[in-house]
C-alpha positions in Angstrom: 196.9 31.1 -70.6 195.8 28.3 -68.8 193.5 28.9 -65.5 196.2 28.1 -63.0 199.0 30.7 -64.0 196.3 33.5 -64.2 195.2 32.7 -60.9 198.4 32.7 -59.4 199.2 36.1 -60.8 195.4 37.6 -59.5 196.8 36.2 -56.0 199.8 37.9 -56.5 198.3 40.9 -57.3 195.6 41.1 -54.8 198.6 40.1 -52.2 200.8 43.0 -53.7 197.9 45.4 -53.4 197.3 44.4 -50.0 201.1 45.0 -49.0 201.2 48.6 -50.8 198.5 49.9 -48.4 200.5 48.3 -45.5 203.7 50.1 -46.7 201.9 53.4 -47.2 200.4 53.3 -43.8 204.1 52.4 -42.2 205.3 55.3 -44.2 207.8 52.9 -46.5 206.7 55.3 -49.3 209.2 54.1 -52.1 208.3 50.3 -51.1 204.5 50.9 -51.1 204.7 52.8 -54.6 206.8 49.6 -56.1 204.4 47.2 -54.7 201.5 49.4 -56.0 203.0 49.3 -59.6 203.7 45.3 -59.0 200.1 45.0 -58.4 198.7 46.6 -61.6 201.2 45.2 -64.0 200.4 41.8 -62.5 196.4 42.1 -62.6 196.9 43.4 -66.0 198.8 40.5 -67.2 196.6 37.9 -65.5 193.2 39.1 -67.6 194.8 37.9 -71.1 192.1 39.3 -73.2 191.9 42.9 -74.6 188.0 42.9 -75.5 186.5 45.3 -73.0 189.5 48.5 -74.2 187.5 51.3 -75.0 186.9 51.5 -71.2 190.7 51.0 -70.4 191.9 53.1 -73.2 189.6 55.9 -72.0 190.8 55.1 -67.9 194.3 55.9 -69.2 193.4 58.8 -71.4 192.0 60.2 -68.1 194.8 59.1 -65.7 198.0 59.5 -68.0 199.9 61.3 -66.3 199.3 59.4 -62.7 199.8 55.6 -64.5 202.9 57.0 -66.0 204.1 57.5 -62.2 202.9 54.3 -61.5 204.8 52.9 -64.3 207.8 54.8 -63.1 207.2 53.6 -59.3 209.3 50.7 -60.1 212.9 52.1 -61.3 212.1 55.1 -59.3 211.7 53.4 -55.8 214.4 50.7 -56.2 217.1 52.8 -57.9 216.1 56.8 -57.6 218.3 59.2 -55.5 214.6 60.7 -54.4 212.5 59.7 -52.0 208.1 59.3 -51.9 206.2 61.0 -49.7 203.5 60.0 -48.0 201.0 61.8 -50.3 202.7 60.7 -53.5 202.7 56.9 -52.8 199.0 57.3 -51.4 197.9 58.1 -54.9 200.1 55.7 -56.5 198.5 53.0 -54.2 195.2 54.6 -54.6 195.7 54.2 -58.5 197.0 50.7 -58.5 193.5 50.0 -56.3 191.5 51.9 -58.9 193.0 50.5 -61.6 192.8 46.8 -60.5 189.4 47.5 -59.5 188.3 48.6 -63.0 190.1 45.0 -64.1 188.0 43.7 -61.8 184.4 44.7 -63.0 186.0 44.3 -66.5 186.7 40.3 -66.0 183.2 39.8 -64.4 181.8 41.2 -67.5 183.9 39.2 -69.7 184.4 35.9 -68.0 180.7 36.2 -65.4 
């Protein structure tokens, strides 16, 4: 990938991120959870390499079950017949955070 559509997506990302704590704090709970999962599939896409993933394989082996809600954030808050709650979307946004944050230390590693 060429530096200028990685950076784009990191914007993106960041920008997402930024809106999902908004969201949560506004109490637009299904919103804040898709812009949470938005966030994390876009910081993930933007790194484009896969060297540093015994530390991400071991972050999902510990947070399975909450990145598979992530995952599900999308379908789930656009199409489901049920409703977030505050507390649910919280941890979603908390675990796109987390998760974007671990990208984060990961890329300084790998690209300084």
């Amino acid at each position: 990938m060429s530096g200028a559509y990685p950076s784009l997506l990191r914007r993106r990302s960041l920008a997402m991120l930024r809106l999902a704590e908004e969201l949560v704090d506004r109490g637009e709970h299904d919103l804040a959870a898709l812009n949470a999962e938005y966030a994390a599939q876009l910081y993930v896409e933007q790194l484009g390499f896969h060297r540093e993933a015994d530390e991400v394989a071991s972050y999902v082996k510990s947070r399975r079950r909450l990145l598979a809600e992530l995952k599900e954030a999308h379908v789930r808050a656009v199409y489901g017949a049920l409703e977030y709650s505050g507390e649910q979307a919280r941890a979603l946004v908390d675990a796109a955070r987390d998760l974007v944050s671990m990208l984060q230390r990961i890329e300084e590693k790998v690209v300084g």
